[in-house]
N, C-alpha and C positions, 0 to 999 in steps of 0.2 A: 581496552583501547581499540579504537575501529582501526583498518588499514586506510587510509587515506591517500585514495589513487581516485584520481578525476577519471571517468570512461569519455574522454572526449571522441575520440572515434577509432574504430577498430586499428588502424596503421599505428597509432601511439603510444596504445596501452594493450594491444594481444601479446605482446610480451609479458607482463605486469602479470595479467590472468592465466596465462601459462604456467607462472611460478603459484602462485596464488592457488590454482585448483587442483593441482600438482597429481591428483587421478583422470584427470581428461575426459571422458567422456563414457567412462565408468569401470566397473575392475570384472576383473576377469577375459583379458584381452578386448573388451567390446570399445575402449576407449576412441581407437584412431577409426577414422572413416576406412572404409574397405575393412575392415577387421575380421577376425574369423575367431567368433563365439563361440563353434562348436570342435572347434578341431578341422574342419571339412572348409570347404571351399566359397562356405557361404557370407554373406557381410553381416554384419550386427550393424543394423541402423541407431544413431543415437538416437535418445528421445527426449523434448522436452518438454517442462511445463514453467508456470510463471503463475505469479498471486491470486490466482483465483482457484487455482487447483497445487499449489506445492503446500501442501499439509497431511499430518498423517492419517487424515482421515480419508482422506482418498484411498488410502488402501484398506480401510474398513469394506471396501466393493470389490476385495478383490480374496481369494479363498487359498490360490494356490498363491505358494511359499516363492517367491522370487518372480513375481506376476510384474513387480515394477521398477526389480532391482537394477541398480545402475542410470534411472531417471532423473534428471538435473534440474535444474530453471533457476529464477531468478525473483524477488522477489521486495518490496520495498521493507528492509530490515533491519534491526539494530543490535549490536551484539550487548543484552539487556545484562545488566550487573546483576549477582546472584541477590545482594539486597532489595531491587525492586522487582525482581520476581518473586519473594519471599514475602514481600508486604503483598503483591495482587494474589497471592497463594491466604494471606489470612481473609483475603476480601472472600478469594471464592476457590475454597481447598478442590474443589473438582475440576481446575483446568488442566489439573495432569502436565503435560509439557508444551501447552498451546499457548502460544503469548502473542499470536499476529495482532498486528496494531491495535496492541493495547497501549502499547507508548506513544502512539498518534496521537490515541484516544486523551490520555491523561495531559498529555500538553498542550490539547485543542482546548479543554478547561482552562487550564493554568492562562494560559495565553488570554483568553473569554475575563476570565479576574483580574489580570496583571492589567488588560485595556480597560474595563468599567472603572476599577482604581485612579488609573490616570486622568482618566474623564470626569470624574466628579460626579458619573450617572449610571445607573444601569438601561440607558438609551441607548439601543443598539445603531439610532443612526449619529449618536455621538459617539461613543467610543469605538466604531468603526474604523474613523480616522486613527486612532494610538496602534491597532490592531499589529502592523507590520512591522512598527518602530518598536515594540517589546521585543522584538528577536533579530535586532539587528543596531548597531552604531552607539548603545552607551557602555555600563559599567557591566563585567561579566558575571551571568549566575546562573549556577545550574538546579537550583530549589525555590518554590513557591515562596517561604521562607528568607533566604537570601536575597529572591528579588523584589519581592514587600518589602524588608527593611529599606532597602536603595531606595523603591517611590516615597517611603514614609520620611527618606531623612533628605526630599526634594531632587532625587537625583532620576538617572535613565536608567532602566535596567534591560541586559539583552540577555535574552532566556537563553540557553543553550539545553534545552531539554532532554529529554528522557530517551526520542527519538534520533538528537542529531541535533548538528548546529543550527537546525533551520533556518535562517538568513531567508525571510521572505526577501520576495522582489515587488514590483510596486503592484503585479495581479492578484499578490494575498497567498503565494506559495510557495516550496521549498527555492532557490535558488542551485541547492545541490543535495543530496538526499546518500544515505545508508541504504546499500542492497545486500542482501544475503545472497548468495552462491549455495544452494543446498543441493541433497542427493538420497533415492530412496536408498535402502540395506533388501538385504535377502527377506526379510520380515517386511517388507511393505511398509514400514512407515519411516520417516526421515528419519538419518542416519548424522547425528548431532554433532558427531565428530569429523567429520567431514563436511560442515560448516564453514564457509568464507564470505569474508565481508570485503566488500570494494566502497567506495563514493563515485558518484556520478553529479559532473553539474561541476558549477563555481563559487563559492561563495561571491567572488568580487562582484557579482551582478546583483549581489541584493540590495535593497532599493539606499538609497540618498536621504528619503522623507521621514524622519523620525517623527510626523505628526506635531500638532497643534502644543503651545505650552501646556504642561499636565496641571491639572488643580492641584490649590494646596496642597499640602503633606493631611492625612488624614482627614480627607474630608468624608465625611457621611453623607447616608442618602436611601435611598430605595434598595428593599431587597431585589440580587441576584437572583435571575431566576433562570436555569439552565436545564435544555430538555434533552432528552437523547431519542436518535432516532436510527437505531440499530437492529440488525435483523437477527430477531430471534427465530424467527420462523424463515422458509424459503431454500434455496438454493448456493444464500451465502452465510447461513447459520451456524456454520461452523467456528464463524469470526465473533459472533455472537459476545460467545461468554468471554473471551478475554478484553474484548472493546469493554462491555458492561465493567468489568472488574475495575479498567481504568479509570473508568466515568467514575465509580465510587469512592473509587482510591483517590483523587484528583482530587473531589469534594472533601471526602473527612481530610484530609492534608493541610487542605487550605480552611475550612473553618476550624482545624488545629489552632492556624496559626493569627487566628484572628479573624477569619472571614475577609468581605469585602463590603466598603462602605458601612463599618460600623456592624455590620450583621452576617448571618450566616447566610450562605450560598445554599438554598434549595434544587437539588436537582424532582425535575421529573421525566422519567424512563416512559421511551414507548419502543414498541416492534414498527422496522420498516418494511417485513415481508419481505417480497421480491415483484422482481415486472411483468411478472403474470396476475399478481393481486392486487387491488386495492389498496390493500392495510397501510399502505403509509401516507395516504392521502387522509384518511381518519385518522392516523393516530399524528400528524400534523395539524387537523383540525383540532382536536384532543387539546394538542397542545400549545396550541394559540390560545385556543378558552381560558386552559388554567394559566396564561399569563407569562410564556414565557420569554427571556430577553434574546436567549439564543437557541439554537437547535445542534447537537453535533450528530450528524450525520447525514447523507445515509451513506454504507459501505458500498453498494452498487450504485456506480457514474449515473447508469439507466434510469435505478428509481431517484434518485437525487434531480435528477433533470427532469423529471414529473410531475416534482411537487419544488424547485427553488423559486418559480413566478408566484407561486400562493405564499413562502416562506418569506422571501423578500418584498411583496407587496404590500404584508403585514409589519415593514418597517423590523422585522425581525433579523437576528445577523445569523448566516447559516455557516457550520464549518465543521469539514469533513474531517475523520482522518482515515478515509480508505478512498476516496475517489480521485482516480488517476487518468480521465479521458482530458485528451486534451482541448475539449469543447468549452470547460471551464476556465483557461487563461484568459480568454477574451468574450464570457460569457457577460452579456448587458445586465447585471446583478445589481445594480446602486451602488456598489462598493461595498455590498454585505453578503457577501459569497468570500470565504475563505478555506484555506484546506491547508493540512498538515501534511499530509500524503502526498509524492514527489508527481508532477504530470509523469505519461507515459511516453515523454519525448525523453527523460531522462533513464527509465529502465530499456527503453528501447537501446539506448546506448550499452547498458550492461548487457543486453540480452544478445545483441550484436556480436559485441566484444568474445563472450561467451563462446557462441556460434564457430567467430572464425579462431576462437585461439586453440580448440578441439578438431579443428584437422576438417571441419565441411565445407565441402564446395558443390554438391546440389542440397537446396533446405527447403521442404515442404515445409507449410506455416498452415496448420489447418485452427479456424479463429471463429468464436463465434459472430453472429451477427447482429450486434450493439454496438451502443458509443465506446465501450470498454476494448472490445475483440479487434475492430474495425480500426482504431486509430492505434492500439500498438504493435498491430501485424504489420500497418503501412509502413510506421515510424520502423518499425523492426528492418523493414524490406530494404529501406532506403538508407538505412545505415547499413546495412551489407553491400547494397550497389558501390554505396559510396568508398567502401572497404577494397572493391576491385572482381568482385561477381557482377556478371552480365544478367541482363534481364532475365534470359533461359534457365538460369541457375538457382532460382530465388522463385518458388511461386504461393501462391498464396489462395488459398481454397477455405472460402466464408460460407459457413452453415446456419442453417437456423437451429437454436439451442432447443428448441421446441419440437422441433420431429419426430416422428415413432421410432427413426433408425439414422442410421446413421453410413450405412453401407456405400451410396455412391461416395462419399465423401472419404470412407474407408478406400476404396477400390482406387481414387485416383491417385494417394498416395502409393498404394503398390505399383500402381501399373508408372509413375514419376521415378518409385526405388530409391529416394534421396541417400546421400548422407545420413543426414539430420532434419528429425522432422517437430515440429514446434505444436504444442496443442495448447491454445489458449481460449481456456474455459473453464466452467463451474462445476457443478457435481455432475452436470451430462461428460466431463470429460473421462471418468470410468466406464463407461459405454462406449467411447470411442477408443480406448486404449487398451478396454478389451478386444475388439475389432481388429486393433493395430496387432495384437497379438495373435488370435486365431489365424491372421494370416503371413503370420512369422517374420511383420517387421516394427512387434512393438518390442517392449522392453525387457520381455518374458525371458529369464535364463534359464 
C-alpha cells in the first residue's frame, strides 16, 4: 500500500514528512541543519539528490566506504509488489534491485493497447483521443487482463496501473504521481529499508473527457506496433535495463491475454543515447520505417524534445515514462505527446516538502543545465519561497553537464555553507559530490 499524503505545499504536509522519514536528514547525528557529524564544532551539510542520480549506481563512482552515506532525494516511485518484481526479474534476472520506471514503462504499453482497443485501430491519431480516459472515470482495474475483459464486455475501464492511480488530466499526464523518499547506507548504495513513499498532486483534477464512443466489443484490425525508445547507452543508461524489462513484460502480458485487435502486439526496441549523440534521432528514424504506431520513450526530457516534432509529425503517438520537464504540459504535440512519469511541478512539491521538514533554511540547489535541471530546481525554488524562506536563503547555481570540472560550481556552495545542498543531475553528479566531499561539505562520514 502507498502512503497516501498529497505534497501540496510545504506549510501542509512537513508535518506528514516528518513522521514519514523519521531519520531526517541522515543518521549518525548529521540529520538536523547545524549538526555536528564529527563530534567537533563542525556542521554536517545535508545532501541531496533526485531521479536522475538517486540510484545505487551512483555509488559505483565512489571507492571509499561511506562516500554517500546519509544522502537523500526524491524520486518518481512506486512501492512495486514483490510479484511484479518477480515477473520483470524472469524477463531480465540481471536487474539485481534496479526497477526505476519500469512500472512507467509497462503501463505506458498497457495504456498504448487499452487505447488502440477502444478505437477500433492501431491509428495513432485515432486512438489518441481514448488515451486519457483509460485511466480515469469508468470501471476499476489494475491488469491488462481485467481491463480487456471490461472493453470486451462494452464497458470503460480505468487502469490503475502498476505505477499508481495515474488519473491523467486533459495534457495526457499523471494528475498526482507516487514519489519515493530514499537514502544511501554506509555501502554507497540505497538503503531499501529506509525507503518512503508520499503522493504528490490530486487525483480530482484528472480530466472530465473519457474520449469518443469505443468501437464494438471485439473489434479487429491492424497489428499493434509499439517501439521503444530507451537509453541503453549514455548518461541515463542505468534506467535502461529495467524500462526494457517493462517494455517486454507489458507485451508478453498482453498478447497472454489475447493481444490487441485480433493479434499480437509487436514491440520494436531501439536505444535513445543521450543529448550529446545523435542515436535517437536514427533509431526514431529506425523506427518509423519499420512501422510503428507508438514510441515509448525517451527517459531524458532533453532527447525527447529532439526528436517529438519528427515523432508526432509522423502522425505517430509518443509516450514517455521517464520524462518529467515541465515543457511537455503545454507542448504543441497534436495531442500525441503523452507520459506516465509525473511533471516536475509535482516532485518539486516532495522535494520541497523534504527540504523544509529536515530542519534547512539555507539550500544550495546546484542543477544542471537542461529542460530536466532547469525547471525542477525553479519549481523546487519556489515552492520553498512559498514555504516562508526569502530569496537570500534558497539559491540556485545552473552548470553545464558537459564541462571538464566542475570546481567553480563546487566553490560557490562552500563559500554559500548551506544547510542543504540539492544536486540535480546525471552521472556527472558523482564528480560533483565528490567535490562536495573533498571539501568537507558533501556527504562523506
Amino acid at each position: 500500500m502507498r502512503t497516501r499524503t498529497y505534497a501540496r505545499s510545504i506549510a501542509v504536509t512537513s508535518a506528514a514528512l516528518v513522521a514519514l522519514t523519521a531519520c531526517g536528514g541522515g543518521d549518525d547525528g548529521g540529520s538536523e541543519s547545524g549538526g555536528d557529524a564529527s563530534g567537533g564544532g563542525e556542521k554536517q551539510v545535508n545532501i541531496y539528490g533526485t531521479d536522475g542520480n538517486m540510484g545505487s549506481t551512483l555509488g559505483e563512482d565512489f571507492e571509499e566506504q561511506g562516500a554517500l552515506a546519509g544522502m537523500k532525494g526524491t524520486l518518481p516511485l512506486t512501492e512495486l509488489s514483490g510479484d511484479f518484481t518477480d515477473r520483470l526479474l524472469q524477463v531480465d534476472p540481471n536487474l539485481g534491485n534496479t526497477f526505476n520506471y519500469a512500472g512507467e514503462t509497462y503501463d505506458a504499453i498497457v495504456i498504448t493497447a487499452l487505447a488502440a482497443q477502444l478505437a477500433g485501430t492501431n491509428d495513432a491519431n485515432v486512438f489518441k483521443a481514448y488515451v486519457n480516459g483509460t485511466t480515469t472515470g469508468g470501471e476499476k482495474c489494475d491488469t491488462f487482463q481485467a481491463c480487456i475483459d471490461i472493453v470486451n464486455a462494452g464497458g470503460n475501464p480505468d487502469y490503475d496501473g502498476i505505477s499508481g492511480p495515474l488519473a491523467f488530466v486533459d495534457a495526457g499526464e499523471p494528475a498526482a504521481a507516487s514519489f519515493g523518499i530514499q537514502q544511501f547506507g554506509d555501502d554507497n548504495a540505497i538503503d531499501d529499508s529506509q525507503t518512503e513513499f508520499v503522493l504528490a498532486g490530486d487525483e480530482a483534477n484528472a480530466t472530465t473527457d473519457e474520449g469518443p464512443a469505443p468501437a464494438a466489443p471485439g473489434t479487429t484490425g491492424e497489428q499493434l506496433v509499439v517501439g521503444t525508445l530507451l537509453p541503453l547507452t549514455g548518461d541515463l543508461a542505468f534506467l535502461g535495463p529495467p524500462e526494457v524489462a517493462g517494455a517486454r513484460l507489458a507485451v508478453q502480458e498482453i498478447n497472454a491475454a489475447g493481444g490487441v485487435l485480433g493479434q499480437e502486439v509487436r514491440l520494436e526496441e531501439g536505444d535513445s543515447g543521450d543529448a550529446t549523440t545523435d542515436t535517437a534521432t536514427q533509431t526514431v528514424d529506425r523506427l518509423l520505417q519499420a512501422g510503428v504506431n507508438a514510441i515509448v520513450g525517451a527517459a531524458s526530457s532533453t532527447v525527447s524534445l529532439n526528436v517529438i516534432d519528427r515523432i508526432t509529425a509522423a502522425g505517430v503517438m509518443q509516450i514517455s515514462p521517464a520524462n518529467t520537464s515541465d515543457q511537455f504540459t503545454t507542448y504543441n504535440d497534436n495531442g500525441l505527446y503523452f507520459r506516465t512519469a509525473p511533471p516536475d511541478v509535482l516532485q518539486a512539491r516532495a522535494l520541497a516538502d523534504l527540504l523544509a521538514a529536515d530542519g534547512n533554511n539555507t539550500i544550495g540547489i546546484l542543477a544542471r543545465n537542461d529542460s530536466y535541471g532547469n525547471g525542477l530546481a525553479e519549481n523546487t525554488r519556489e515552492n520553498l519561497l512559498a514555504g516562508g524562506l526569502s530569496e537570500d536563503q534558497v539559491v540556485n547555481v545552473i552548470y553545464d553537464p558537459n564541462a571538464a570540472n566542475f570546481d567553480a560550481e563546487v566553490q560557490q556552495m562552500v563559500d554559500l555553507n548551506p544547510d542543504g545542498i540539492v544536486v540535480i543531475g546525471f552521472n556527472e553528479s558523482s564528480r560533483i559530490i565528490q567535490g562536495l566531499n573533498e571539501n568537507g561539505i558533501g556527504p562523506q562520514r
